[in-house]
C-alpha positions in Angstrom: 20.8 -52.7 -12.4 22.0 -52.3 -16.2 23.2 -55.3 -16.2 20.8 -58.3 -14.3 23.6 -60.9 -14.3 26.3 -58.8 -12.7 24.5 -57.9 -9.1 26.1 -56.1 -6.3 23.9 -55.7 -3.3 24.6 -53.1 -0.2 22.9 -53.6 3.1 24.4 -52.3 6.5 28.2 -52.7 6.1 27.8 -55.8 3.7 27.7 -56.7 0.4 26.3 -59.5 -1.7 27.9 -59.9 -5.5 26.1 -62.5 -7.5 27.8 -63.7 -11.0 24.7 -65.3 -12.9 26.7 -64.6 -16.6 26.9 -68.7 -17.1 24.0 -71.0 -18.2 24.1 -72.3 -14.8 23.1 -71.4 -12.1 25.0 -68.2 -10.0 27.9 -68.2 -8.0 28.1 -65.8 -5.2 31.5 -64.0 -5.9 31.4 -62.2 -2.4 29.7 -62.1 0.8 31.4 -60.0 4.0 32.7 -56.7 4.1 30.7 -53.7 2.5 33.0 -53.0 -0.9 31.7 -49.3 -1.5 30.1 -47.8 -4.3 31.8 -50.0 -6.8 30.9 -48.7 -10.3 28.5 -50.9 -12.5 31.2 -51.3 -15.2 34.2 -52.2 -12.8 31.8 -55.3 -11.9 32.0 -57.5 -14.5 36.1 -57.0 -14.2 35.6 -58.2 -10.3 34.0 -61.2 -11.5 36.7 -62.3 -13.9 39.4 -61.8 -11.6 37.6 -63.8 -9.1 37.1 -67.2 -11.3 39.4 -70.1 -10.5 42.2 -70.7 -12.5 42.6 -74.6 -14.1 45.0 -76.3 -12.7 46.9 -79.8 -13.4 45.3 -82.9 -13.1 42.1 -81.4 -12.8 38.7 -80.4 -15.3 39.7 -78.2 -18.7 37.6 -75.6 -17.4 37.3 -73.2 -14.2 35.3 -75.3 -11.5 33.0 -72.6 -9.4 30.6 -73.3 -6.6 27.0 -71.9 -7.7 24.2 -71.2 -4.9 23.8 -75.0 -5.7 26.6 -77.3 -5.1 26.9 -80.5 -8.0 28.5 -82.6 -9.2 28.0 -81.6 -13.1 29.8 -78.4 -12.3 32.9 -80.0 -11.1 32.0 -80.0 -7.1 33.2 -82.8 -5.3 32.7 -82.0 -1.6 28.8 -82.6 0.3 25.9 -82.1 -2.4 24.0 -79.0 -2.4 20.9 -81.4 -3.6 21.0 -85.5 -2.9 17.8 -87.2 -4.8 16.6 -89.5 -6.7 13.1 -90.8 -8.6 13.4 -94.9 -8.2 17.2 -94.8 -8.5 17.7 -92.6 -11.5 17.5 -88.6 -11.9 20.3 -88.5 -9.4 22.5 -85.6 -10.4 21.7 -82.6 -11.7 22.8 -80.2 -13.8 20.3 -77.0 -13.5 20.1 -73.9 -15.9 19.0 -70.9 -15.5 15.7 -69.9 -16.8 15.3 -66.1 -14.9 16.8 -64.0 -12.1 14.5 -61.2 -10.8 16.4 -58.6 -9.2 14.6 -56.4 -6.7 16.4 -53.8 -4.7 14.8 -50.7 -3.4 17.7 -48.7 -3.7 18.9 -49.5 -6.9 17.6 -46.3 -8.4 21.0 -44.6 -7.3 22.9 -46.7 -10.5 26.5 -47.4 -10.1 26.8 -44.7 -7.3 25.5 -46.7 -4.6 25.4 -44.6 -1.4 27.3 -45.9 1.4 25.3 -47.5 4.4 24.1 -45.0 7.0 22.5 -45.0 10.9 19.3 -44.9 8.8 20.1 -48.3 7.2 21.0 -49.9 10.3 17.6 -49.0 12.0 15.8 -50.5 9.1 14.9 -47.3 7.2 15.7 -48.8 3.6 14.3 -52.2 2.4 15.8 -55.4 1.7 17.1 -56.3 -1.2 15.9 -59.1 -2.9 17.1 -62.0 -5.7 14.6 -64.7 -6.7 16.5 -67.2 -9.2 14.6 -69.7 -11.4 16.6 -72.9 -13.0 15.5 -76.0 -14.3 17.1 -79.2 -15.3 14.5 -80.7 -17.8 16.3 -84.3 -17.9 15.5 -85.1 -14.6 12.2 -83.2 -14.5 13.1 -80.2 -11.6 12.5 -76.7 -11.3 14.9 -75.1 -8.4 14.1 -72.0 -7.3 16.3 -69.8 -5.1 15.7 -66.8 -3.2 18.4 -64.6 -1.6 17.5 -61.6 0.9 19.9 -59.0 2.3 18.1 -57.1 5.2 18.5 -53.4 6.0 21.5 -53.9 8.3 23.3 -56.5 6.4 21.4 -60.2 7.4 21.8 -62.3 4.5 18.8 -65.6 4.5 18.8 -68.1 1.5 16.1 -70.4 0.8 15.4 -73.1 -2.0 12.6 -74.6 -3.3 12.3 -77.4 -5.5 9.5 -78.7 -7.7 9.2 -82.1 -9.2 8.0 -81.4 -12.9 8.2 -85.0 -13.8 5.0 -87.5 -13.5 7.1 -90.0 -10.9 7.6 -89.2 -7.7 11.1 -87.7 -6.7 12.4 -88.1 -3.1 14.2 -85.4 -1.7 17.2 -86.9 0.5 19.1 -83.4 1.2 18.6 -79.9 0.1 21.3 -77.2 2.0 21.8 -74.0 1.3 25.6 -72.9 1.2 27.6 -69.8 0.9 31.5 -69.5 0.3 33.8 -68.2 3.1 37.5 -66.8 2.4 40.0 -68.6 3.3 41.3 -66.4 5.6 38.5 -68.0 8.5 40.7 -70.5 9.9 38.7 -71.1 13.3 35.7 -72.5 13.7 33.3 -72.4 16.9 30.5 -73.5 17.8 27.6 -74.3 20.6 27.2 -77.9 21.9 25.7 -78.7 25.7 23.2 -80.6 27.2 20.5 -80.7 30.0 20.9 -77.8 32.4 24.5 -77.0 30.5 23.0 -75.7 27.4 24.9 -73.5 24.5 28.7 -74.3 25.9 31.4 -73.2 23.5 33.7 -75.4 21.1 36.9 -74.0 19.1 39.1 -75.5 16.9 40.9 -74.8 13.9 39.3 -75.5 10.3 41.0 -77.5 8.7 40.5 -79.9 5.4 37.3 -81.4 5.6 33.6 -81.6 6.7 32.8 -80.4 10.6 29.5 -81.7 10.2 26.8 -80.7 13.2 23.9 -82.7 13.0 21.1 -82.7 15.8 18.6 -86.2 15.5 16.6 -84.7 18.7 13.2 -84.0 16.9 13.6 -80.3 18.0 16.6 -78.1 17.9 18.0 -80.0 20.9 20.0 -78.9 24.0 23.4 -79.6 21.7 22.5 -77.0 18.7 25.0 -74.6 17.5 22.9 -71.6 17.6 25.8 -70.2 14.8 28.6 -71.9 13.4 31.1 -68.8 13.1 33.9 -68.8 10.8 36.9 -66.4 11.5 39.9 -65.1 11.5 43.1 -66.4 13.4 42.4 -65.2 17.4 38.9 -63.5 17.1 36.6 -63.1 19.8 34.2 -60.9 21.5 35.4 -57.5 20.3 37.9 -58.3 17.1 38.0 -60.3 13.9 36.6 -60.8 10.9 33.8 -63.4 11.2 31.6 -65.5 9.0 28.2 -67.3 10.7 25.2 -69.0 9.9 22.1 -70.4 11.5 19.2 -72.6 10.4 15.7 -72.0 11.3 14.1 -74.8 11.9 13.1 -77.0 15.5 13.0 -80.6 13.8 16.0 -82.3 12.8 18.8 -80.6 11.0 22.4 -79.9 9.8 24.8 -76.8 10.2 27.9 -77.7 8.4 31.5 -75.9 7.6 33.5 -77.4 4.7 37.0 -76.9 3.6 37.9 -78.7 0.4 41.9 -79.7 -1.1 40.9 -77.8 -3.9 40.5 -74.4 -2.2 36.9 -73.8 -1.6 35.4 -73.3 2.0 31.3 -73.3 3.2 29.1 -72.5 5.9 25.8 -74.1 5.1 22.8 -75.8 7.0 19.0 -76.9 6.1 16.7 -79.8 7.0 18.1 -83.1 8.2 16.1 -85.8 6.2 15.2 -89.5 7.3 14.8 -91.8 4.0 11.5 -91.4 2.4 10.7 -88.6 4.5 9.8 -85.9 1.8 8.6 -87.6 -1.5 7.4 -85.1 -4.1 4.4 -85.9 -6.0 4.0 -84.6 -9.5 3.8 -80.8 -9.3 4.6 -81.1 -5.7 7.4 -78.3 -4.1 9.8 -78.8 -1.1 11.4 -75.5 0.7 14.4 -75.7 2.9 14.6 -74.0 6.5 15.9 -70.4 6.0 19.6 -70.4 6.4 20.9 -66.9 8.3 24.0 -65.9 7.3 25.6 -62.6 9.0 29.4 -61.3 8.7 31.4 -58.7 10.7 34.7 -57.2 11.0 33.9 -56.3 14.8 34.1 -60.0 16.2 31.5 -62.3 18.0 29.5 -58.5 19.5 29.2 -57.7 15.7 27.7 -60.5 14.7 25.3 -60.2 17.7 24.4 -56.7 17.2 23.6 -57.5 13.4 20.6 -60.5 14.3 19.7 -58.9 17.5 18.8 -55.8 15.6 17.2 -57.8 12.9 15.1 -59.4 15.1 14.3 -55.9 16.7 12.6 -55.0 13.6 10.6 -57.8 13.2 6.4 -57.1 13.4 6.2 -60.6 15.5 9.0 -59.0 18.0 7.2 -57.8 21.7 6.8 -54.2 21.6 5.3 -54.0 25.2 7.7 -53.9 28.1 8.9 -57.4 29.0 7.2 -58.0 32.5 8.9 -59.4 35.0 7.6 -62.9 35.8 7.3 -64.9 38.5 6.9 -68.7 37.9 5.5 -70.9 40.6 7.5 -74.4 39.6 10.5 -74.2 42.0 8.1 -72.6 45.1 5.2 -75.2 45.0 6.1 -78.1 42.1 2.8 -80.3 42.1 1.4 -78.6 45.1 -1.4 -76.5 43.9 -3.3 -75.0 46.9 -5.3 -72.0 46.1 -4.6 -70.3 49.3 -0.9 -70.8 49.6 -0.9 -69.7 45.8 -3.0 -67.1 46.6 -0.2 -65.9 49.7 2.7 -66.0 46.8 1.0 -64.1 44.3 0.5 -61.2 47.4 4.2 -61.3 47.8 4.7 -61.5 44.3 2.7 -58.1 43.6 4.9 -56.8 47.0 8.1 -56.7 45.2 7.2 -56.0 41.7 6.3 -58.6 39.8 4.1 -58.3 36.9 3.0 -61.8 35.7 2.1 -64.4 37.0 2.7 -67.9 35.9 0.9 -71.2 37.0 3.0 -74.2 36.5 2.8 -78.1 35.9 0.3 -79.9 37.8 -3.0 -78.1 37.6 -5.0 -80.5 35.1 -6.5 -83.8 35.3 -4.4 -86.3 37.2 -1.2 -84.1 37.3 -0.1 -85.1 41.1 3.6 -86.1 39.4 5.2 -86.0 36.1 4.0 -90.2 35.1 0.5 -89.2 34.6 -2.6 -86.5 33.3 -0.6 -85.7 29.9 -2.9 -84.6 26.9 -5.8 -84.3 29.6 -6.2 -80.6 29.1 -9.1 -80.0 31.2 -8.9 -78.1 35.1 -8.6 -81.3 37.6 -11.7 -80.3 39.9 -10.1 -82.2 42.7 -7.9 -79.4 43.0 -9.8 -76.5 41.4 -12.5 -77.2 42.3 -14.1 -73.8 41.5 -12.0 -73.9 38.2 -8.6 -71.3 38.1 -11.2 -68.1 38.0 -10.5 -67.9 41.8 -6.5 -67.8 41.2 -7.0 -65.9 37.5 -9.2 -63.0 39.7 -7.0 -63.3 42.5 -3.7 -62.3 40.5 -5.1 -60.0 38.4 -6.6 -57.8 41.2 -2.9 -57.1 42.0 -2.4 -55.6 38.4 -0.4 -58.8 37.3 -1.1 -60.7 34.2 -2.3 -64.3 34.7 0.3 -67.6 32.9 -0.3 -71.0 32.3 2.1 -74.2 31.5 1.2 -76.8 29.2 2.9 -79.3 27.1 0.4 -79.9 24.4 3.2 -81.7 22.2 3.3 -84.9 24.6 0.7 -87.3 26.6 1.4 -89.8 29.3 0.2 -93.4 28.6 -1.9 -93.1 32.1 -4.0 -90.1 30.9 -7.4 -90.6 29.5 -6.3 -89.5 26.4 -3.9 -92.3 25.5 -6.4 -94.8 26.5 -8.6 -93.8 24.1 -6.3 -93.1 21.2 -3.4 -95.0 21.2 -2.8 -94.9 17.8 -2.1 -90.9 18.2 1.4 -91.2 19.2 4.2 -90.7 16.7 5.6 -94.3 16.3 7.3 -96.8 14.1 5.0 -99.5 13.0 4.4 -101.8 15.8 5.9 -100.3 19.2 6.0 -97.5 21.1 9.2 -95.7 21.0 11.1 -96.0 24.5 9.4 -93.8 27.2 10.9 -90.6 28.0 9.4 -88.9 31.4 7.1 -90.9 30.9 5.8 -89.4 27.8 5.2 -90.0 24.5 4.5 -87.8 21.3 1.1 -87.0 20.2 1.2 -87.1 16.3 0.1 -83.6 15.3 0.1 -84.6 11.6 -2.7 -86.8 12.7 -5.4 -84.7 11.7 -7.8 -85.8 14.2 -5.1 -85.5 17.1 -4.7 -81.9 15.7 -8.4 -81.3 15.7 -8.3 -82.3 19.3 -5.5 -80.3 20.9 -6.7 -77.3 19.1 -10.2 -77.8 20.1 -9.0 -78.1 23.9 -6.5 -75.3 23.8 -9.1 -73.1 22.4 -11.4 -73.7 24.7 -9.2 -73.7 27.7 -7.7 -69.7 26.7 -11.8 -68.9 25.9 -13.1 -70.5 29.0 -10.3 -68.6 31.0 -10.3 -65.2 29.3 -7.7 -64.4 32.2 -5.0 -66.3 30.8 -2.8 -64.0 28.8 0.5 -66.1 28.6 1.9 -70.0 28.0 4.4 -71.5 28.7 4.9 -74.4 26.3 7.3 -76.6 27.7 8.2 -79.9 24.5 9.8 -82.3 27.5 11.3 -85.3 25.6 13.1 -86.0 22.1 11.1 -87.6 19.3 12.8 -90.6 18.7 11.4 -93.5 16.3 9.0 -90.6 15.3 6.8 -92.5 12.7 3.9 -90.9 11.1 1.2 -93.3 8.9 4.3 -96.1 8.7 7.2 -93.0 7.8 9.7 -91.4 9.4 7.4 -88.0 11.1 9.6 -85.4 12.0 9.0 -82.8 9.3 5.3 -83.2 9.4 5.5 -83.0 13.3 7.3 -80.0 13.2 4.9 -78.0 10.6 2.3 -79.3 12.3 3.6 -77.9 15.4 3.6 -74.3 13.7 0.6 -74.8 12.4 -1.2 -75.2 15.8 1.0 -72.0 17.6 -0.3 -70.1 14.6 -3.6 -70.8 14.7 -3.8 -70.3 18.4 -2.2 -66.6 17.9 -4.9 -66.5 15.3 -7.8 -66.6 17.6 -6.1 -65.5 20.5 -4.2 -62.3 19.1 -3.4 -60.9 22.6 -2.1 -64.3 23.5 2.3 -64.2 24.4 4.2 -67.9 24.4 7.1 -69.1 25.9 9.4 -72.0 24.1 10.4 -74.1 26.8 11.9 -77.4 25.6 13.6 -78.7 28.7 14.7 -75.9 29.1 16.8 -74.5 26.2 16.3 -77.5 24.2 14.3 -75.0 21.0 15.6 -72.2 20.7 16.0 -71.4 17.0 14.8 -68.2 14.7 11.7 -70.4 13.2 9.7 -71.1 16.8 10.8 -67.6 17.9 8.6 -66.2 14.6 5.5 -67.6 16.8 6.6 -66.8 20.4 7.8 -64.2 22.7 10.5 -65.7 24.4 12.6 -68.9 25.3 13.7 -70.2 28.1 17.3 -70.2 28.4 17.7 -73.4 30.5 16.1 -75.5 33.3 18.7 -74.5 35.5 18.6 -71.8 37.8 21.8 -72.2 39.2 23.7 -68.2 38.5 27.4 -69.8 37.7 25.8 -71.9 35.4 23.1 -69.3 33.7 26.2 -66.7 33.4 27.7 -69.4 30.4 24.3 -70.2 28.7 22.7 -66.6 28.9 26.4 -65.4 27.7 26.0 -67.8 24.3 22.4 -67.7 24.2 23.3 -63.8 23.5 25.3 -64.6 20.5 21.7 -64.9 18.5 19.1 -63.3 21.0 19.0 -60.6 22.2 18.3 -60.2 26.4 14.6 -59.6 26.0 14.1 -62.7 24.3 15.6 -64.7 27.3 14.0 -65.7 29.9 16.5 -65.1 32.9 15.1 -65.7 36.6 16.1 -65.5 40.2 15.8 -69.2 41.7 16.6 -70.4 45.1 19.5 -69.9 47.3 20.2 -73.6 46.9 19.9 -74.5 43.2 17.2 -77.2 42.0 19.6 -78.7 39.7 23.0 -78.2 41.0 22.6 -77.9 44.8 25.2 -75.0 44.8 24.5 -71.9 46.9 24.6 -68.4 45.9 23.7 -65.3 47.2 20.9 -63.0 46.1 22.8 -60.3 44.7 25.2 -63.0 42.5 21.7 -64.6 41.7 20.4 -61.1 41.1 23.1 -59.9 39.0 23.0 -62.7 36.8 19.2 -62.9 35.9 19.4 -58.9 35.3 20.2 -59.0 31.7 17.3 -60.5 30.3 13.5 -60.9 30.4 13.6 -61.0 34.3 12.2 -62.9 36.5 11.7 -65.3 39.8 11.2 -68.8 40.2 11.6 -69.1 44.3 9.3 -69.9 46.9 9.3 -66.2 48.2 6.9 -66.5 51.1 9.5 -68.5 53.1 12.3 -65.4 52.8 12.6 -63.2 55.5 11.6 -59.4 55.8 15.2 -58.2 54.9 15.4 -60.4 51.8 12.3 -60.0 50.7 13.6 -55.9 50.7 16.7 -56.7 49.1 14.5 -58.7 46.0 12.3 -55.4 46.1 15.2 -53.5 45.4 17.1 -55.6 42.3 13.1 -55.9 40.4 12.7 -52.0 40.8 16.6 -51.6 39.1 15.8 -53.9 36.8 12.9 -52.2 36.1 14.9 -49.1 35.4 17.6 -50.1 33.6 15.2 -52.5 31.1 15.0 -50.0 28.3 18.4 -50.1 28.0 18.6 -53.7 28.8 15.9 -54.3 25.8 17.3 -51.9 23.5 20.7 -51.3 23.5 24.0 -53.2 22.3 25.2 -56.1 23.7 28.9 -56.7 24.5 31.1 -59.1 26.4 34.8 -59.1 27.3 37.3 -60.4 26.2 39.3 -60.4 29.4 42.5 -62.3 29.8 42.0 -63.9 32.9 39.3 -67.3 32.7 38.4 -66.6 36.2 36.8 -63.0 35.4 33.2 -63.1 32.9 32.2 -59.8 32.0 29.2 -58.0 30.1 27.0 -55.3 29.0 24.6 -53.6 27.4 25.6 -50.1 26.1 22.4 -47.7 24.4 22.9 -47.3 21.0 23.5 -43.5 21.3 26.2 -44.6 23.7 24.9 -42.0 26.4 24.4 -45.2 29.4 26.0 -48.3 29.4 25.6 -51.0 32.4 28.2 -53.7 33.0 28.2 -56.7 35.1 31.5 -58.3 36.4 32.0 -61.7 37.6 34.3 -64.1 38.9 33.5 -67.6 38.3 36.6 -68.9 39.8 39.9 -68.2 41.7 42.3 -66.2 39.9 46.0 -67.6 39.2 46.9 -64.2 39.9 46.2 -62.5 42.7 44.9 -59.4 41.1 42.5 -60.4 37.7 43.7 -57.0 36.0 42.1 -53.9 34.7 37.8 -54.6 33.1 38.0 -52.6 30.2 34.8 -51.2 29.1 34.0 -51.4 25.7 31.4 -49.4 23.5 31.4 -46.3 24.7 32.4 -43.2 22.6 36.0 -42.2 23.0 35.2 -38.7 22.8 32.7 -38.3 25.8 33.5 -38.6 29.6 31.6 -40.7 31.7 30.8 -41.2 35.3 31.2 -45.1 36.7 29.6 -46.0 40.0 28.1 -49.4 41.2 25.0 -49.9 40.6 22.4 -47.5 42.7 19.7 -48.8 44.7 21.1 -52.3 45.5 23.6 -53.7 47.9 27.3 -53.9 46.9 28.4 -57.5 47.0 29.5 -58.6 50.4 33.3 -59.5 51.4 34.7 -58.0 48.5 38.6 -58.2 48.7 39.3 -54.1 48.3 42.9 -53.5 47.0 44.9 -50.3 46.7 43.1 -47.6 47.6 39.3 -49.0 47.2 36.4 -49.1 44.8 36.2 -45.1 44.6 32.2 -44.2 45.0 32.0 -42.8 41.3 35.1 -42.6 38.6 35.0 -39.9 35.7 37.4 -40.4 32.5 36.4 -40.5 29.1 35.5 -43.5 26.7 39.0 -43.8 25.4 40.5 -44.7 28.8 37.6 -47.0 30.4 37.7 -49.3 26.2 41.7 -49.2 26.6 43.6 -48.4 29.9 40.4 -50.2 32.1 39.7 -49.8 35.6 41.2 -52.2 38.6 38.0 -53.1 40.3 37.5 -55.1 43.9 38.9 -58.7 43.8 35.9 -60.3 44.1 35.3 -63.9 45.5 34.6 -66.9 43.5 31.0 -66.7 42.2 29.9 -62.9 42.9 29.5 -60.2 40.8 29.6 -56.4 40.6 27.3 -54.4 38.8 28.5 -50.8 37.6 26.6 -48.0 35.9 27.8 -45.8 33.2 26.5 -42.1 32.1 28.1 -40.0 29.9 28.4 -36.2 31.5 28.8 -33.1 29.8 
């Protein structure tokens, strides 16, 4: 650019302007909707008519929220930095030293070309802004860098350095970004146990909503976004604002409206007191904060990160296989024959991996005992798990095992000999949990030890290609060397997934926190997939799966087909509402399928092959939801990107006040092409559907235009089934 203070960047359908004229430190003048090829010398104009005006009874000059929030430039609302060095150096007032500028596609001058397909698929760089400030009286170098991905992701980070020879503790440090005032909803994700990621609305009014989550992890009640918007947005319409921040210790997402006309989204690290303490020369960095906008609603958020994380090198480029997981057929009952029996069946109707669950090393008969004893029990095994290893992988399926290398039982040979390994405030042991307690990873002889047994367990068993690391309890007094832990727990944490991937390169890794209890953008940099929720139970998955969407995309998910009767609910489904359900993501089964019959057994055959043949478009395409009238009626899709296929699923969660829902209007298709809808081919039709009017026809043909706006009357189902259609476009 001609001009480095006056910065306009283009990514996708958004743009970025920065204003870094003033001594301090930048303000960002705009984030959201792509403004076009505005000409470098009309900038500076947009950046005057943007400053605040001064009003009465307030400063003598224009107040304007920087990339830092303070005090010394008028701010009044949450700090952007809270510190101190002994009770002085308090508040700050930064200046900008340098702003380096980097954007690939700034070589086009004020003509900037307007986003293409080409951008969205991540065929031009991100642009880049590294900004350096300093506040010399209080001995502090901040330095902040701003990234806007190919399709339009925006991330912020800061760092700061104490400078000064005293140490400097670090209380808060959140990245913010303005918002328009014309967001005047907020939602966001709460939930617990088995009833993870359930939605929250309200309208934003003066004030702080402040989400904070003191779980140690990311926690069963983290908003994966807090989304700003427009009066009445939803699925498919709005204009909406989001953010998320990456990190799986404690943290903060936070939306702010001030008197004074100013509104944030921000989010970092939640910090106990004398947690982070920088020694001379030493640097803190924040948790990246994501930050996406759309005019297309809650789908165009979605479609924005899910194709961000798309193009990720970390992201699985292999064909997510369908897994079976052994937990809710044989809990702690390992018998190598009977497992031996359900990985036959499993390799009968299609499965392609093969997960050993809880209970397989020393002293695991129950959940109270054998924690942080990561060595095969030989009561059990006693030829080791090469029998099991050889026995699954004969029938083509790749060979997973659970562990839960974060925690150890007090009656495990491990405890007993190092007590002092478990996270702690001085004196006691926090309250048990499961049973559990935390090993303290920042320890660096507890590290030493994991490591060294996980190593050796994944070289001993060459076999093993997959873990499932399941993180089972909060961390609550989490005291490391007489301080608060958390943050050094959770880098440690990192630390000891990346080292693992390190040596075992071919290795793939699960997150499983209780179920959905860490699922954030920083642990899914290190593993393959989450898992969505403990629960099983379809009604319930159809909620979380349908939010757990809003950041990940389905082949990040972990989505399986459990029992008839649900392990966690006791409700009773059929296979094809199960089955429907646990379609859209990385599929899989966690039922005891040697006690099914012949004809069920045929049926499960039949939804893993569909699966199968609809996951490339399941993996790949765009995900949307509807935004249908009626509460009783939860529909979604997935629709390929060159909208030639689509496949829907449609399902009623409850009785209808009316008798007939209405029309399921199909969104994302092309309103130019025709297409042909038919249920699903290859699997039973739900049973006892309530047909109206003339029927469900065999196969519809109209084009996109009518299916997005007039809809189609489909078969009043029953309370908790679902109907699965398929849509190809004809010539």
């Amino acid at each position: 650019m001609t001009d480095p203070t006056v910065i306009h960047l283009r990514r996708g359908h958004t743009s970025l302007v920065l204003d870094a004229r003033g001594p301090g430190l930048p303000r960002i003048v705009h984030w959201g909707t792509d403004l076009g090829p505005v000409p470098t010398d009309d900038l500076p104009a947009l950046l005057d008519a943007t400053v605040p005006p001064v009003v009465p009874s307030s400063f003598d000059a224009p107040t304007v929220l920087s990339l830092l929030p303070e005090a010394s430039a008028g701010w009044s609302g949450r700090p952007g930095l809270a510190g101190h060095r002994h009770g002085r150096d308090w508040s700050t007032a930064f200046r900008l030293d340098a702003i380096d500028v980097d954007d690939p596609r700034d070589d086009v001058g004020d003509a900037v070309r307007v986003p293409s397909e080409e951008d969205d698929r991540g065929g031009v760089g991100a642009a880049r802004v590294s900004v350096r400030a300093t506040d010399p009286g209080v001995g502090l170098t901040l330095t902040v860098e701003v990234t806007l991905d190919p399709v339009g992701v925006l991330t912020v980070r800061h760092r700061l350095r104490n400078d000064a020879d005293q140490p400097y503790e670090v209380r808060e440090l959140t990245p913010v970004l303005p918002v328009p005032a014309v967001a005047t909803e907020l939602l966001d994700l709460t939930g617990r146990w088995c009833r993870e990621r359930a939605p929250q609305r309200h309208p934003w009014s003066h004030g702080a909503w402040v989400r904070e989550g003191r779980h140690g992890r990311t926690g069963h009640d983290a908003t994966l976004l807090l989304v700003a918007g427009t009066a009445g947005f939803g699925f498919g319409h709005g204009e909406v604002w989001a953010v998320h921040t990456a990190w799986s210790g404690d943290h903060v997402t936070v939306a702010e409206r001030r008197p004074t006309g100013e509104s944030t989204l921000g989010g970092g690290e939640l910090l106990a007191p004398g947690e982070i303490v920088l020694g001379p020369g030493d640097e803190y960095a924040t948790p990246l904060l994501y930050a996406v906008h759309s005019t297309a609603g809650l789908d165009g958020l979605s479609d924005l990160l899910h194709t961000h994380l798309r193009a990720r090198p970390e992201h699985p480029r292999t064909p997510r296989p369908v897994t079976l997981n052994v937990w809710e057929a044989v809990y702690f009952d390992h018998d190598l024959d009977r497992l031996r029996t359900l990985a036959d069946r499993a390799a009968e109707v299609g499965v392609e991996r093969f997960v050993l669950d809880d209970g397989w090393f020393t002293g695991r008969r129950h959940d109270r005992a054998g924690l942080g004893d990561w060595q095969v029990d030989t009561d059990v095994w006693p030829a080791g798990l090469g029998p099991l290893v050889e026995h699954v992988r004969g029938h083509g399926m790749q060979f997973g095992l659970w562990v839960e290398p974060e925690m150890v039982n007090p009656d495990s040979d491990l405890f007993r000999a190092h007590p002092d390994w478990v996270l702690s405030a001085p004196g006691r042991l926090p309250l048990p949990w499961r049973h559990q307690q935390v090993l303290d990873l920042a320890n660096p002889a507890a590290y030493a030890h994991l490591l060294d047994r996980l190593d050796a367990l994944l070289t001993g068993n060459p076999g093993i290609s997959y873990l499932k690391w399941d993180h089972n309890r909060d961390l609550t007094e989490a005291g490391h060397a007489g301080r608060p832990g958390v943050h050094a727990q959770t880098v440690a944490a990192y630390r000891l997934l990346d080292e693992l991937r390190a040596r075992h390169p071919h290795l793939e890794i699960e997150s499983c926190s209780s179920g959905g209890a860490r699922v954030d953008l920083e642990i899914l940099r290190r593993t393959d997939r989450v898992w969505a929720s403990d629960t099983n139970d379809a009604l319930e998955r159809l909620s979380i799966q349908r939010w757990t969407g809003l950041l990940l995309p389905p082949e990040l998910v972990g989505t399986h087909i459990g029992p008839a009767r649900s392990h966690t609910t006791g409700r009773v489904h059929t296979l094809g509402f199960r089955a429907v359900t646990a379609l859209f993501g990385h599929h899989g089964i966690e039922w005891d399928i040697v006690a099914i019959d012949a004809a069920e057994r045929a049926e499960l055959t039949a939804w893993v092959a569909l699966h199968k043949r609809l996951r490339p478009l399941l993996h790949g395409g765009r995900v949307v939801r509807f935004d249908h009238p009626d509460p009783a009626v939860q529909a979604h899709g997935v629709v390929a990107h060159d909208r030639s296929r689509a496949v829907y699923a449609v399902s009623r969660v409850a009785t209808s006040a009316t008798q007939v829902p209405g029309p399921v209007r199909l969104p994302g298709l092309d309103p130019a092409r025709r297409y042909a809808v038919r249920p699903a081919e290859g699997v039973p039709e739900p049973d006892a559907m309530q047909i109206t009017g003339p029927g469900w026809l065999p196969a519809v043909t109209l084009p996109g235009s009518v299916l997005a706006t007039v809809g189609l009357h489909l078969p009043a189902l029953n309370p908790e089934q679902a109907l699965l259609l398929e849509v190809d476009a004809v010539a």
